[in-house]
C-alpha positions in Angstrom: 23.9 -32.6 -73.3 25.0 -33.7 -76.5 22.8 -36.2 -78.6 23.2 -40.2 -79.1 24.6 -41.2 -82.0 22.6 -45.1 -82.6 25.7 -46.6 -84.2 28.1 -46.1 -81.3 25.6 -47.1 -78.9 24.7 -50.4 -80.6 28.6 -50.3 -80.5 29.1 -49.8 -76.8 26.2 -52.4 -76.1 28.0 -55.0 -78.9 31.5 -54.2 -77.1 30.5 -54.7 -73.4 28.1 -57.9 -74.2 31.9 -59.2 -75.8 33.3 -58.0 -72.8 31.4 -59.8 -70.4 31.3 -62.8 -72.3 34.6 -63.2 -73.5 35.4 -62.4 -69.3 33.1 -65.2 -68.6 35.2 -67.5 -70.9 38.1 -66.2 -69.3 37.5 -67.2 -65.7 36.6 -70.7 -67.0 40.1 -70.9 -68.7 41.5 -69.6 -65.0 39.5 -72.3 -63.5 40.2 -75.1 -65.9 44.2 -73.9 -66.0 44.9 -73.2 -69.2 47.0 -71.2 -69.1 46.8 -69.9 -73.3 43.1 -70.1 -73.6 43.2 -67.9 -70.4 45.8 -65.2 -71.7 44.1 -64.9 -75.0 40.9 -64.2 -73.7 42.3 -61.7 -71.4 44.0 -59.9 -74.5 40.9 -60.4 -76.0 38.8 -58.8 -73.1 41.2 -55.5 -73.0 40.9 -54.6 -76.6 36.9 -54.9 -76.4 36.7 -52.8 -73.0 38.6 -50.2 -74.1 36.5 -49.6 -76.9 33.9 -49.1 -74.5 35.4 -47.1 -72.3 36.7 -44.8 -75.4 33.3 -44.5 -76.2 31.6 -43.7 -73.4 33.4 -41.2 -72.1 32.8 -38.8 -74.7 28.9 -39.0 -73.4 27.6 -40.2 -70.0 24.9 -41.5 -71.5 26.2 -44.7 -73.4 27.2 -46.1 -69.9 23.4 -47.2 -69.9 24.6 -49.1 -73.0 27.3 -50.5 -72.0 25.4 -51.8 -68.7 22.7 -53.1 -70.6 25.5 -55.0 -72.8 27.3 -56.1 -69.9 24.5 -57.7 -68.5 23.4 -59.3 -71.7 26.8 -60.5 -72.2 27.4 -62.1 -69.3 23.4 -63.8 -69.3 23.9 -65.4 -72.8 27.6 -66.7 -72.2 26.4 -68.3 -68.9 23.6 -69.7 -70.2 25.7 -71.2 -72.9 28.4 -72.5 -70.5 25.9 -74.0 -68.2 26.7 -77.1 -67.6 25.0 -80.1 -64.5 25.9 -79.0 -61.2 29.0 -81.2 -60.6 30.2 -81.1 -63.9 33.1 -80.1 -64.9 34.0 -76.9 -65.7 33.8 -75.7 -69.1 37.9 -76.4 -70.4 38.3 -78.9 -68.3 39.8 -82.1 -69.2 37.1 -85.1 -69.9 37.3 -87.4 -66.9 
């Protein structure tokens, strides 16, 4: 089992926590439809997973990292989209 190197873990974690958030701000685009906000955080969201994937699949191991980051990812970016139930969604056009 080969050993892990710190600096491409912390860069799988940093690249999947992206991933998931930018993902997040991506469904809210789809949901809002915009249709350019939506597209460029889908471009957005390729580059930074495949980094990941790149990564980890040298060593099994750094898909811990990129779980952990994931789930950070997506915690934080919700938290920061939260919004009143029954408000709109986050993109949407003021009422």
């Amino acid at each position: 089992m080969a050993a892990i190197d710190p600096l491409t873990a912390g860069g799988v974690l940093l690249a999947t926590a992206l991933t998931d958030a930018v993902y997040v701000m991506f469904t809210s685009a789809v949901v809002a439809r915009k249709r350019v906000p939506a597209a460029t955080w889908s471009s957005i969201w390729y580059v930074l997973s495949s980094y990941a994937v790149i990564s980890y699949t040298e060593n099994w191991m750094y898909v811990a990292f990129a779980a952990l980051g994931s789930w950070l990812g997506a915690y934080f970016t919700i938290t920061f989209l939260h919004r009143p139930p029954g408000g709109p969604p986050v993109g949407a056009a003021p009422e």
